[in-house]
C-alpha positions in Angstrom: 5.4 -9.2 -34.3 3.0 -6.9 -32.1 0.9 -4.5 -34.3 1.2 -1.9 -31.4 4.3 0.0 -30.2 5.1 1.4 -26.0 6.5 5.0 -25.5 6.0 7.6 -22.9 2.7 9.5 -23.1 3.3 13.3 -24.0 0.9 15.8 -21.5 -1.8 16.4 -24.7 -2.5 12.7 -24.7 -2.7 12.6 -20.5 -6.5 12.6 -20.3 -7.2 10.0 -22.8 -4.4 7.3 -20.5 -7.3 8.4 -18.2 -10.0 7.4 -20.0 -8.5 4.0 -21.4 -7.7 3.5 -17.6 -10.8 4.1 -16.1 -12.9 2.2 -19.2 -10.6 -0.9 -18.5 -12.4 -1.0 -14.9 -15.9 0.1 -16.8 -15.9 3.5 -15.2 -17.2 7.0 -17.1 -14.5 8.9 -18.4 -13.5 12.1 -16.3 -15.9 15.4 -16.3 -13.6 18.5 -17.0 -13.8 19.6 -12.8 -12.4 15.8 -12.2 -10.1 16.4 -14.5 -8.7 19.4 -13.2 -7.8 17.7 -9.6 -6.4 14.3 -11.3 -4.3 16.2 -14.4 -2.2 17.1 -11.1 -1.2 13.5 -10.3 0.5 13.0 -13.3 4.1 13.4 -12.7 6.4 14.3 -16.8 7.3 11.4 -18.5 5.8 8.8 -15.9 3.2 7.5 -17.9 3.7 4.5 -20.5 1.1 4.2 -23.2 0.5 1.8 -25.9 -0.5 3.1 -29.2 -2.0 1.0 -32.2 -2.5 2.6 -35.6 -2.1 6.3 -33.6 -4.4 5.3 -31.0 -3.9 4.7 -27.5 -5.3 1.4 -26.7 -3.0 0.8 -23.2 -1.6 2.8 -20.4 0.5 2.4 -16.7 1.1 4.7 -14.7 3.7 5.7 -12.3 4.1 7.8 -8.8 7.6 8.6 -7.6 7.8 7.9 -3.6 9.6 6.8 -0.6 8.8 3.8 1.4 9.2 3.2 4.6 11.4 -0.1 5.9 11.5 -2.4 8.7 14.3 0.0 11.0 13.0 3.3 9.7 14.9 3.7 7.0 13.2 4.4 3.7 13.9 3.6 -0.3 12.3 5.4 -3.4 9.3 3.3 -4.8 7.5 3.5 -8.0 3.8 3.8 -7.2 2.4 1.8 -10.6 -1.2 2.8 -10.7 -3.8 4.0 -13.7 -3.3 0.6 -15.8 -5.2 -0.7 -18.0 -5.7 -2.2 -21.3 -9.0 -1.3 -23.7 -11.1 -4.4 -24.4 -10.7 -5.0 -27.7 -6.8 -5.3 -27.8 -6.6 -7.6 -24.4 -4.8 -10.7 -24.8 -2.2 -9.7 -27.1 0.7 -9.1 -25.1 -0.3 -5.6 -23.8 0.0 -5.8 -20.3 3.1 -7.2 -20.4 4.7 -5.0 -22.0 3.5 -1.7 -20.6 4.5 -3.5 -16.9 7.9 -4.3 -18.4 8.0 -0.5 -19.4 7.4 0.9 -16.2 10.2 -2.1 -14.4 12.6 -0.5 -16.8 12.0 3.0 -16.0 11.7 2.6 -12.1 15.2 1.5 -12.9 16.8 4.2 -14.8 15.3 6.4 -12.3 17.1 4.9 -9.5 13.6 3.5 -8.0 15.1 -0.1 -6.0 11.3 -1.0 -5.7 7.8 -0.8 -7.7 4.4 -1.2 -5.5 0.5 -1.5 -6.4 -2.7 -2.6 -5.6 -3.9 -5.5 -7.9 -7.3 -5.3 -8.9 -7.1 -8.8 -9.5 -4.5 -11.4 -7.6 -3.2 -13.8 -10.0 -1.9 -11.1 -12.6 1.2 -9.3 -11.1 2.8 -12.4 -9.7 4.3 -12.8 -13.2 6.0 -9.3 -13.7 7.7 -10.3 -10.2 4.7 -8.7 -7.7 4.6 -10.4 -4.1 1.7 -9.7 -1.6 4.1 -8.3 0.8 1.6 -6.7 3.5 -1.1 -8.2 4.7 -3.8 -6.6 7.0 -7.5 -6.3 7.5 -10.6 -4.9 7.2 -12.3 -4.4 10.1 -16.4 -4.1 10.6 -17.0 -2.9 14.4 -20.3 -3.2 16.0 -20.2 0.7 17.1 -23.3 0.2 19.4 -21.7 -3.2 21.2 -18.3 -1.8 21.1 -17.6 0.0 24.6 -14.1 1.0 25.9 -12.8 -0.9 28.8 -12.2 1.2 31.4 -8.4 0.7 31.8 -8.0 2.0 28.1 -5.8 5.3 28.7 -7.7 8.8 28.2 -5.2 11.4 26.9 -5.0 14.4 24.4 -8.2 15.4 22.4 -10.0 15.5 19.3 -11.6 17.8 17.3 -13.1 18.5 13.8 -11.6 20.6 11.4 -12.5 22.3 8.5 -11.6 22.1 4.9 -8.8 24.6 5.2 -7.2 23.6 8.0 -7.7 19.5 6.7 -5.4 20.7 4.0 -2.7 22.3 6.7 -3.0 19.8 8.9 -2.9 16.5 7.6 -0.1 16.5 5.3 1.9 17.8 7.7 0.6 14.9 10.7 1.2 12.2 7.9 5.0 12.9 7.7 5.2 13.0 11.1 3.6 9.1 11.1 5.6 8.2 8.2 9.1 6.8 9.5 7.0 5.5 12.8 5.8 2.0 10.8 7.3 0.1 7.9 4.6 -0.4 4.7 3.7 3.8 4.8 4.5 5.3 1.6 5.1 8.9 1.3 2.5 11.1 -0.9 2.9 13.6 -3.0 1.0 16.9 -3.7 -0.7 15.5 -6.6 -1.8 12.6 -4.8 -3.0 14.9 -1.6 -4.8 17.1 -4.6 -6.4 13.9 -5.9 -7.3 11.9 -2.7 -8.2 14.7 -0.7 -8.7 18.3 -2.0 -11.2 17.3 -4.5 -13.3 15.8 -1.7 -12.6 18.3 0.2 -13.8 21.3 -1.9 -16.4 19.4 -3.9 -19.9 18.4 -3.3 -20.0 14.7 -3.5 -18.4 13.2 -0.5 -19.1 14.8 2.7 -15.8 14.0 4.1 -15.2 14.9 7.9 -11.8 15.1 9.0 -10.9 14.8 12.9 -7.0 15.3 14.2 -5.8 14.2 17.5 -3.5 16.4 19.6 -1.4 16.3 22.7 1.3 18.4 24.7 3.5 17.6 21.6 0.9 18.9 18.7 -1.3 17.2 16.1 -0.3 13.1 16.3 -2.9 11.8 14.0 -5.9 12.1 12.0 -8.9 10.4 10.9 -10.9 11.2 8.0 -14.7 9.5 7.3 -17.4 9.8 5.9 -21.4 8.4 7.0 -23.8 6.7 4.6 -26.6 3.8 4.7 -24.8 0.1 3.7 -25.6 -3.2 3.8 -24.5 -4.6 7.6 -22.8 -7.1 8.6 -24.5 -7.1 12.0 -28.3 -7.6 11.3 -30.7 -7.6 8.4 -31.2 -4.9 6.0 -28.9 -1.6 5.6 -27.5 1.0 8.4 -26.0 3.8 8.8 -21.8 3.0 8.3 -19.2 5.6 9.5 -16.4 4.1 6.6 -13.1 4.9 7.8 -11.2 6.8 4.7 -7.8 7.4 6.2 -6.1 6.9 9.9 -3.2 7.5 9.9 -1.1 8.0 13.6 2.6 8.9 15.0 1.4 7.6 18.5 -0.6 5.4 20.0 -2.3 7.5 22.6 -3.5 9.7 19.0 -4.5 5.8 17.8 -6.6 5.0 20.9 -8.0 8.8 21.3 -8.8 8.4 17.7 -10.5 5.5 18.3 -12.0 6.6 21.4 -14.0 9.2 19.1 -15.1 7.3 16.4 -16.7 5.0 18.9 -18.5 8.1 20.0 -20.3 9.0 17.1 -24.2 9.1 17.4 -26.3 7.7 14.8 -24.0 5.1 13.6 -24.3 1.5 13.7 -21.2 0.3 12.2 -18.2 1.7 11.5 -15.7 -0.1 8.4 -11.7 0.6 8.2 -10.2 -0.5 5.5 -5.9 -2.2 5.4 -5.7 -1.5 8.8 -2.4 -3.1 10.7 -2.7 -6.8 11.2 -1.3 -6.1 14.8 -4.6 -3.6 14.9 -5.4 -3.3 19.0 -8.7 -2.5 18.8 -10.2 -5.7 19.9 -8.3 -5.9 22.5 -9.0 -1.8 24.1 -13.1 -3.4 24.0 -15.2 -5.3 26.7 -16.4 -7.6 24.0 -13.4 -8.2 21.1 -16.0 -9.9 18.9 -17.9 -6.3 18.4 -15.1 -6.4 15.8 -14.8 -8.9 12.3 -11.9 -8.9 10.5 -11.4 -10.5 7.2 -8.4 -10.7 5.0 -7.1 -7.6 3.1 -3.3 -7.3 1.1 -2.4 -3.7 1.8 0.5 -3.7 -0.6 2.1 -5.9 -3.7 6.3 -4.8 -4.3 8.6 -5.5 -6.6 11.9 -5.6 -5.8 13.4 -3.9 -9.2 17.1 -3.4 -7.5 17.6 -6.8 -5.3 21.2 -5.9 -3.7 20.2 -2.2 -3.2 16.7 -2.9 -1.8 17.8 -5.7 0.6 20.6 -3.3 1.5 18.0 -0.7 2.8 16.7 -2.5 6.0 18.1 -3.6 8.8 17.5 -7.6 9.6 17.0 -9.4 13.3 19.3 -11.5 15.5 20.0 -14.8 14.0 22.8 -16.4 12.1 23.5 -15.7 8.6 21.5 -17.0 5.8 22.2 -17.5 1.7 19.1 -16.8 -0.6 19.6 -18.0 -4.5 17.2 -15.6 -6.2 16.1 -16.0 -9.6 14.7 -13.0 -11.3 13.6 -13.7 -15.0 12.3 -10.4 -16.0 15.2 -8.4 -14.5 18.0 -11.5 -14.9 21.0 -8.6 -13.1 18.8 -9.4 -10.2 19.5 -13.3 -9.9 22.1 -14.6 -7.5 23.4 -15.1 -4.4 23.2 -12.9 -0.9 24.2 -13.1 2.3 22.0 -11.8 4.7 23.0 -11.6 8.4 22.1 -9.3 11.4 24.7 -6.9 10.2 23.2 -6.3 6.4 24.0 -8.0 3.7 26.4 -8.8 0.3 26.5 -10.8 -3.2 28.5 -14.0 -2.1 29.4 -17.4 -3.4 28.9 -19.5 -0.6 26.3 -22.8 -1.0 22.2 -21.3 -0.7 20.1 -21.9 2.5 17.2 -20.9 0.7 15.7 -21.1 -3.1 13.3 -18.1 -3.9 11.9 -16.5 -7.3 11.9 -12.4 -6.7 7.9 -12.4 -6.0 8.8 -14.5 -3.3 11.4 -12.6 -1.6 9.0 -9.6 -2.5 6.5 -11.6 0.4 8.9 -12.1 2.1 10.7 -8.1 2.4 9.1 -6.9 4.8 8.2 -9.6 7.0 4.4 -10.2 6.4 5.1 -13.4 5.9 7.8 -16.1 7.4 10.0 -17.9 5.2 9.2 -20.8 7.5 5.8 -20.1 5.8 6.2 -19.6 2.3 8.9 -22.9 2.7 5.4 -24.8 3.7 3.4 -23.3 0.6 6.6 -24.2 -1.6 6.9 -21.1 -2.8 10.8 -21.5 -1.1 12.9 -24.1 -2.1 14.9 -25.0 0.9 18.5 -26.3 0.4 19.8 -25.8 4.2 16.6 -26.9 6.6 18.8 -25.2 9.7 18.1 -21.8 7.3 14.4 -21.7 7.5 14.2 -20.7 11.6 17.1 -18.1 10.7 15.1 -16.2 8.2 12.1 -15.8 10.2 14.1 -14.2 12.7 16.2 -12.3 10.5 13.3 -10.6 8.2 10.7 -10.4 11.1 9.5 -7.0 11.8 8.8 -5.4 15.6 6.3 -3.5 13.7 3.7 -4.8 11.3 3.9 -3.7 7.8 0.7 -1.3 7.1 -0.1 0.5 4.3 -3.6 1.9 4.0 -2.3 4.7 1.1 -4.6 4.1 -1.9 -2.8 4.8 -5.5 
């Protein structure tokens, strides 16, 4: 029997789920003027905590949004963040029950999927979690990276201040948000939290730059400039770090680019989860100006398995059975039929063998069954199967999703 009970954190005890949160990652707890910007994130009755003896020793937290699919459709997604267990009551069972609390209420709310970033890899993969985008960072050279000459020149860019950051952007994002599958839509807490803080505070000196065309503002890029250790040459340098880029175009993509590039007294510029189809080596005289290395940009959970496969649209192939077995959410386990045309709970023999993490990787195409069926993390029944889901859950567009939560 545990000797600690889960319920739903009432608002008085919302700042100490803070504080057990950010002690779990060895972090201060929150001045009163942070406070005052991240008490706004908290949406009523989205926060589990775990109490023992009256104290809270455990929290998870949870975001309500909208993510977007392969075909530009979209589906409400819990955004788990804020978890974490105090150090003296790890190991007893704390985790897994504050995850299972927060699967259980995505699902009463109607939420057919659940997405976080892992602080660390191996845990999630157990409550059902699949690395379902994968991108990279990228670390550019600024001073060896030059434009070819053939890369187009349209629109403009400016710099805007705080006030018009905070009309702008929001606004710019929802325009990018059904253009590429992986963006998850943000809410004003989050928008208080990730950007007005900064914003109107002292500490970051964040600069925000939009893009705009005939057709108005297409994208935006927000940075900021500090000395860090390069990856380039010996000793430290002064790093533009790429916070957020987000784009409806690609003309706003490649004049946002064409600015950053521009930027005096900068050695290296860093973005962070950006697109694994990223075309910025190829838009430079020397590609290797650029190193990559290998980021997740997103781990889902697939909490409602018919209603979330339901929600995008599939390639041209013929049709394929998946047996999936869902321990945690056991209404989940069973058989589908997926074909060009959607797809439906059936009888017929599997193709394919897949625990729901796997079918999480699998979602939103970052990776190809023909892949995962190699890493045996598919069990195939029907070899002929394997070809037909690549083609069936392959996206035209790479999944991105450089939102931080």
């Amino acid at each position: 029997m545990s000797d600690f009970t889960v319920r739903p954190v009432e608002e008085s005890e919302l700042r100490t789920a803070s504080t057990v949160f950010l002690g779990a990652l060895h972090m201060a707890p929150l001045s009163d003027e942070k406070w005052r910007y991240w008490s706004r994130s908290y949406e009523p009755g989205r926060t589990q905590g775990a109490f023992s003896d009256g104290q809270l020793i455990g929290a998870a937290v949870t975001w309500g949004s909208r993510l977007t699919l392969p075909g530009g459709g979209a589906l409400p997604m819990a955004a788990v963040t804020g978890v974490g267990v105090r150090a003296d009551h790890t190991r007893r069972g704390v985790l897994t029950e504050l995850m299972t609390a927060a699967l259980a209420d995505a699902h009463e709310r109607g939420e057919p999927l659940a997405g976080l970033h892992a602080t660390e890899a191996p845990i999630y993969g157990r409550f059902g979690y699949g690395m379902a985008i994968r991108a990279g960072n990228l670390r550019i050279n600024r001073r060896a990276a030059t434009l070819r000459a053939d890369v187009p020149r349209l629109g403009q860019v400016r710099l805007v201040d705080p006030d018009e950051a905070l009309r702008l952007v929001p606004a710019i994002y929802e325009r990018a948000l059904p253009t590429r599958p992986g963006l998850m839509s943000r809410s004003a807490g989050w928008w208080a939290l990730a950007y007005e803080k900064r914003l109107r505070g002292t500490e970051d000196n964040l600069l925000v730059a939009v893009h705009s065309d005939p057709d108005g503002a297409t994208g935006f890029v927000t940075y900021s400039v500090s000395e860090e250790r390069s990856e380039f040459a010996a000793g430290n340098c002064a790093t533009l770090r790429i916070r957020d880029f987000q784009t409806a175009t690609a003309t706003a993509a490649t004049g946002l680019w064409r600015y950053l590039l521009g930027v005096d007294l900068v050695d290296e510029i860093f973005a962070w989860a950006r697109s694994i189809e990223e075309p910025l080596p190829a838009m430079l005289t020397d590609p290797r100006a650029v190193r990559t290395t290998f980021e997740e940009g997103l781990w889902l959970r697939l909490v409602d398995v018919p209603r979330a496969l339901a929600g995008r649209t599939y390639g041209t192939a013929e049709p394929v059975v998946l047996d999936v077995r869902d321990r945690l959410l056991p209404a989940n386990s069973g058989r589908y039929r997926i074909s060009p045309h959607g797809t439906e709970p059936t009888t017929e023999p599997p193709g394919l063998v897949l625990d729901v993490e796997a079918l999480a990787m699998l979602y939103l195409g970052a990776w190809p069954a023909s892949t995962l069926a190699t890493a045996g993390r598919i069990e195939v029944a029907d070899p002929d199967a394997v070809p037909h889901a690549d083609r069936l859950f392959a996206s035209p567009t790479a999944a991105m999703c450089s939102t931080m939560f």
